[in-house]
C-alpha positions in Angstrom: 57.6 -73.9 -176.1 60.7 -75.6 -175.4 63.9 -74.4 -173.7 67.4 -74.6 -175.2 70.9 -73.2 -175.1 71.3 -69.9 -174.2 71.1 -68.8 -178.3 67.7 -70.8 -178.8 65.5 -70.5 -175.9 62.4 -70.4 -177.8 60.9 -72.5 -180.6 62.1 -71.1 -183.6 61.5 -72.8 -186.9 61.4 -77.0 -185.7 58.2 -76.4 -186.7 58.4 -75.6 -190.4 57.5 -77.6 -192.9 60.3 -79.0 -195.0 61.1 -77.7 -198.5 60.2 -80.0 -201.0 62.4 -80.2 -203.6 64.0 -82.9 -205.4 67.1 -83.4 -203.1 64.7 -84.5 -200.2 64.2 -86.9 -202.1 67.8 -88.4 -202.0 68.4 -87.3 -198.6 65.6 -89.2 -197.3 67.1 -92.3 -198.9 70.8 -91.2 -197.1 69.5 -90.7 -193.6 67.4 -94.1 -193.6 70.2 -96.1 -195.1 72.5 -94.7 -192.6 76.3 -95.4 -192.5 75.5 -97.9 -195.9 76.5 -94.7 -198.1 79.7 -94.1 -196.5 80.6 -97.8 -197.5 79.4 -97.4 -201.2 79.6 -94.4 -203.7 76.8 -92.6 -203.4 74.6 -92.6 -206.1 74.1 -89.4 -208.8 71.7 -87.0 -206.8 70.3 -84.1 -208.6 72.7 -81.2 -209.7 71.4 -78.7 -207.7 72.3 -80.2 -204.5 74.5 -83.8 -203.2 74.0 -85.0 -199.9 75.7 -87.5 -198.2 74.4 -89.5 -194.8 76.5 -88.8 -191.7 79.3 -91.9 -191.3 79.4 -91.8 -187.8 77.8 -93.8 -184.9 74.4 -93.6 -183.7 74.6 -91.9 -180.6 72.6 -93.8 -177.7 69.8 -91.6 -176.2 70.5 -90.4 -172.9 68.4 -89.4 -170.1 67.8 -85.4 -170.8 67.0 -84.0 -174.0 69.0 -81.8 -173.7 72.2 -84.3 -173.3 71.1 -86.8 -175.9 71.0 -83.7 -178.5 74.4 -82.9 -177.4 75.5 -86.8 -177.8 74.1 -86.9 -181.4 75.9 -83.3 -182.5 79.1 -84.5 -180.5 79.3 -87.7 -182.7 79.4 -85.6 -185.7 81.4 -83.1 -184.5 84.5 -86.2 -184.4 84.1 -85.9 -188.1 83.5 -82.5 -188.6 85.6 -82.4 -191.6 83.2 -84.8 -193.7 81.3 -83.5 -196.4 77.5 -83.8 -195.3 76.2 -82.1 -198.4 77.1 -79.7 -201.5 75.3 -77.0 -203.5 76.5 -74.6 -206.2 79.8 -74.7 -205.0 78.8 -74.4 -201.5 79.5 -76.9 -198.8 78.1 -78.2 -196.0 80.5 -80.4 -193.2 79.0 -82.5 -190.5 80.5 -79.8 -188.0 77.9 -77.2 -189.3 75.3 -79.6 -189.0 76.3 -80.6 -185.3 76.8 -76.5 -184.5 72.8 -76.2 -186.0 71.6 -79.0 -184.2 73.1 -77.7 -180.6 71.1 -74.8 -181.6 67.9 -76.6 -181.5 65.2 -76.9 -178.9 66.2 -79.7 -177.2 62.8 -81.5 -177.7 64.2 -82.1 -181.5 66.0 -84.8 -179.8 63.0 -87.1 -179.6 63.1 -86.9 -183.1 66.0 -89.5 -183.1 69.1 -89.1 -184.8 67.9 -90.3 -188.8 65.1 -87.6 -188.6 67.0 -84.6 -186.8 69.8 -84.9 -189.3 67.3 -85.0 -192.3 65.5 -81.7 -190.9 68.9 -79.9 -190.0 70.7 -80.8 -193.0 67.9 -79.7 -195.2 67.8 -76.3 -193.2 71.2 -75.5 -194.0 71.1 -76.3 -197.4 67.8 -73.9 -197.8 70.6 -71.4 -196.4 73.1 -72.5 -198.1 71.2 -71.9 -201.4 69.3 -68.7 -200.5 73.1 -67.2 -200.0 73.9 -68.1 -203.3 70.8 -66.0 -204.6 71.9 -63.5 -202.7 75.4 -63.4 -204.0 74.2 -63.5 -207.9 72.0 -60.4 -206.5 74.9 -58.5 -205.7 73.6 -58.5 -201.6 77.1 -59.6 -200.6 77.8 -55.8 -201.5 75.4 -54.1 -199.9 76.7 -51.9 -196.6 73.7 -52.8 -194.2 75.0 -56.6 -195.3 78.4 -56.2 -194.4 77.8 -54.4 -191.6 75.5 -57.4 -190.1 78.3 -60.6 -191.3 80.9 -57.9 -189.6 78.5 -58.0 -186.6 78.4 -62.1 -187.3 82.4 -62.3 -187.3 82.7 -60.4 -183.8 79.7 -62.8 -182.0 81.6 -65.8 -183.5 84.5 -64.6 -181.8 82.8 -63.4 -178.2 81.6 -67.2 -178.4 84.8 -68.5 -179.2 86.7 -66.6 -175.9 83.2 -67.8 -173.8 83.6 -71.2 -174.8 87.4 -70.9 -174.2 86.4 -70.2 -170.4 83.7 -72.5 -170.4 86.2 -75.7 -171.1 88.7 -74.2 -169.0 85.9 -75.0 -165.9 85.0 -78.7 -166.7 87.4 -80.7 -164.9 86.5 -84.0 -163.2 87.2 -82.8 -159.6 84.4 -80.0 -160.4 82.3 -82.2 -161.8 82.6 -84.5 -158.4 82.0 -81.2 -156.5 79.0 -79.9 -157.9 77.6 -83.9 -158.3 77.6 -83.9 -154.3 76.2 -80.5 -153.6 73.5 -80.5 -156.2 72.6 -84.3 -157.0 73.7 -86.9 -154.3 70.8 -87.7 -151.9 68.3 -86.0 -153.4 65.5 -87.2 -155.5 65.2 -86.7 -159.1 63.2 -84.4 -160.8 59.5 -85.2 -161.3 58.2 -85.6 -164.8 55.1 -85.3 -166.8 54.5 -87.6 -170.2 52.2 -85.2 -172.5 50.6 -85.0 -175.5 50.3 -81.5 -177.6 48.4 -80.0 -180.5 49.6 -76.8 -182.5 47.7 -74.5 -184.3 48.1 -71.0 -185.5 44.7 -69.5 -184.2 43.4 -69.5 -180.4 39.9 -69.7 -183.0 41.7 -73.4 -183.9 42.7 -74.2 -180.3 39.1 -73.6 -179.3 37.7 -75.6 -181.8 39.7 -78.7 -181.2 39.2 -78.9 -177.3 35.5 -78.6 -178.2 36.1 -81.8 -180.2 37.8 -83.0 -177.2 35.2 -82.4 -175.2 32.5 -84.1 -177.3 34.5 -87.4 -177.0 37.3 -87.3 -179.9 40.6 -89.2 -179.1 43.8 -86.5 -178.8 45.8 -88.3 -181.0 43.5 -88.4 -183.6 43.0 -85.1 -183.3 46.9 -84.5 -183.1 47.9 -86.4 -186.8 45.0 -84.3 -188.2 45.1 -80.5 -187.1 48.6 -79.8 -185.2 51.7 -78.4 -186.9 54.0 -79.4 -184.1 56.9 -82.0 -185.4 55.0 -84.6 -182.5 52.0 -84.8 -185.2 53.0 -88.0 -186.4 53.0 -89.8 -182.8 49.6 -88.3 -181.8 51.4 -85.5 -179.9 53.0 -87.5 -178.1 56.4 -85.2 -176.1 57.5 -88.1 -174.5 58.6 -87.7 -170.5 59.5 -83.6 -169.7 60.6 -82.2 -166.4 59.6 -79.0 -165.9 63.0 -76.8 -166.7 62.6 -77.9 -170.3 60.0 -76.1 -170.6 58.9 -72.8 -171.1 57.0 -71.1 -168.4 53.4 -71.0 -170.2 53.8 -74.4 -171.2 55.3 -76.0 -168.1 52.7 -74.1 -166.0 49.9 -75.4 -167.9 51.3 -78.9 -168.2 52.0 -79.6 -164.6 48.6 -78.3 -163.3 47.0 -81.4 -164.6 46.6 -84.8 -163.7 46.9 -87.6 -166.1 44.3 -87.9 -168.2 43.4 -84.0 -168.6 43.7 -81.8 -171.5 43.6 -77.8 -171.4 40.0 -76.5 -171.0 41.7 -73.3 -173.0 44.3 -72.3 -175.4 48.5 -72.2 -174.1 49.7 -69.4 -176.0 53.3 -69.8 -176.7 55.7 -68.1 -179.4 54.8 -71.1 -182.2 51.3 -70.7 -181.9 48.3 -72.1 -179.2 48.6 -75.2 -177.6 46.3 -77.9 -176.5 48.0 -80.2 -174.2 46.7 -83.7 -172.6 48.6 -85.0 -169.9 49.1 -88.9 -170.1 51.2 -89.9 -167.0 53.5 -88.5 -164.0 56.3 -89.8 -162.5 59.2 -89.1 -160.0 62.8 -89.6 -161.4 65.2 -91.4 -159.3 68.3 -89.9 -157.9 70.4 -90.0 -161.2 74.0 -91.3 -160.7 76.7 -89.7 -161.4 77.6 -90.8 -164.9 74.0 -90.4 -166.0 73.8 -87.0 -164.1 77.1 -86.1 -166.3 76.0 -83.9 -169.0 73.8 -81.7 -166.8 76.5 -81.4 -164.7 78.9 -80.4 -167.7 76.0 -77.8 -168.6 75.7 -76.0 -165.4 79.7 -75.8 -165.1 79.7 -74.1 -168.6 76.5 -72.0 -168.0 78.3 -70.5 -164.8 81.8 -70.4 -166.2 80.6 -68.2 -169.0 78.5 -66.0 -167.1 81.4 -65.3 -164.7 84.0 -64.6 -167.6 81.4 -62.2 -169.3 80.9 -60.9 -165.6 84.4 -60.0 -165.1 84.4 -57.7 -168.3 81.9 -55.7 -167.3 83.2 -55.1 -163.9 86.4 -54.0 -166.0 84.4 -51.9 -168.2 83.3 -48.3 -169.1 81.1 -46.9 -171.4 80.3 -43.7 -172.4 77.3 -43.0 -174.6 76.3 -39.7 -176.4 73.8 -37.1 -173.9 72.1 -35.7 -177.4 74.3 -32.1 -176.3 77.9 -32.9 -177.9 79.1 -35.0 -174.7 79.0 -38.4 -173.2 77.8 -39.8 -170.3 79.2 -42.9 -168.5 76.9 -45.7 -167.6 77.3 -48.8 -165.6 76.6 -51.5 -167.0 74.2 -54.3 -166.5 74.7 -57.1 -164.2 77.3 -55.0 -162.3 
């Protein structure tokens, strides 16, 4: 449904439901209290798993998503070295959990930062402990295994050299450049404030605009029936532009007024949608220090592509012709 970095551009798993096990319990109890637990030893948790809440600053919520998801992994990436949570011998720093939540649909970030660190540091540990399973099954020696973490090692690394290139881009006077040729003058984007429902089944979808349609309220119908995270608020998304979203949804989203719902199912990759549209609005020119992140974004996003562009205008590659020779072939993109 919603867009992301360039590794998560669809709606992957923010819509799974949480493990329950007894360390949720705990970990509730450490993302509520906040930086409290960094003051005070933390209290015995069970054996299977000790968390610990993030010390670190509340980011402020920033205009885009996108940016305020950034902001909350960027202020635990400045203490990446802290223990956020242990299993089995297994650890878990704030830096992995700040790498996971950049990896997010940036819609997580309405979650706020007590809730998205609860959901992504209970993702990892479900990792964390499923690799541990795996290890006492003897996977870790398996050749299809190592072939894939080998695989692993060598993306880490393309994404190291990228990011390299990326950083190398950002520089003020850039950022001053691409401010005035993109932003300055212009108006901001325009914005829809929606409301959604998830279900598995168009059969659900069809059901639940037919209650709509027979006068029950959307966000009744939304804490009842949809599996989306937004459940709790009555669906509520919040204010979207249109590039955060993915093309089914946006389309859908911005062909009605205020005050409309779907008269059909929005298929998307977590399921069908039903989607009300509560309000519309036209963003003012964003300065330039709240225009700062997506300016830092696009630098990066072009930077990268350019470096990766470079190679494969460099390159050549031969690939087997099934009669004992090769065959070059250009690449893409050149």
């Amino acid at each position: 449904m919603i867009k992301s970095s360039e590794r998560c551009r669809d709606v992957r798993s923010a819509w799974a439901l949480y493990w329950p096990d007894l360390r949720s319990l705990y970990l509730l109890a450490a993302v509520l209290t906040g930086p409290a637990l960094a003051a005070d030893p933390p209290k015995p948790a069970p054996p299977a798993a000790q968390t610990q809440a993030a010390s670190t600053t509340l980011p402020t919520i920033v205009g885009e998503p996108g940016d305020a998801l950034n902001a909350m992994a960027d202020s635990l990436a400045k203490n990446g070295a802290l223990i956020a949570a242990s299993a089995g011998g297994l650890q878990i720093t704030q830096a992995d959990v700040a790498d996971a939540m950049r990896a997010m649909p940036v819609s997580m970030a309405n979650l706020g930062f007590p809730a998205l660190y609860r959901h992504v540091l209970d993702e990892l540990m479900n990792e964390k402990l499923a690799s541990l399973a795996a290890r006492a099954a003897g996977l870790d020696k398996d050749p299809d295994v190592i072939r894939r973490q080998r695989d692993a090692a060598d993306h880490v690394l393309a994404q190291a050299w990228v990011s390299q290139k990326e950083n190398a881009a950002v520089t003020e006077e850039a950022l001053r450049a691409l401010y005035d040729r993109e932003i300055a003058g212009k108006p901001g984007p325009a914005e829809v404030r929606a409301r959604v429902i998830l279900v598995p089944t168009e059969a659900q979808a069809d059901s639940l605009i037919a209650k709509l349609q027979a006068g029950e309220q959307f966000d009744d119908l939304a804490h009842q029936y949809s599996k989306d995270w937004t459940a709790v608020a009555g669906g509520d998304m919040g204010w979207l532009p249109l590039a955060s979203l993915s093309p089914q949804v946006g389309a859908a989203m911005f062909a009605l007024a205020p005050g409309q719902y779907t008269q059909f199912p929005v298929r998307a990759q977590p399921g069908y949608f039903v989607i009300r549209v509560e309000g519309r609005r036209q963003r003012a020119t964003p300065t330039f220090e709240e225009a700062r992140g997506m300016l830092v974004h696009q630098l990066r996003r072009e930077a990268g592509g350019k470096a990766v562009q470079s190679l494969i205008s460099d390159s050549k590659i031969n690939v087997p012709d099934g009669q004992g020779g090769t065959t070059a072939v250009t690449p893409a993109g050149r």
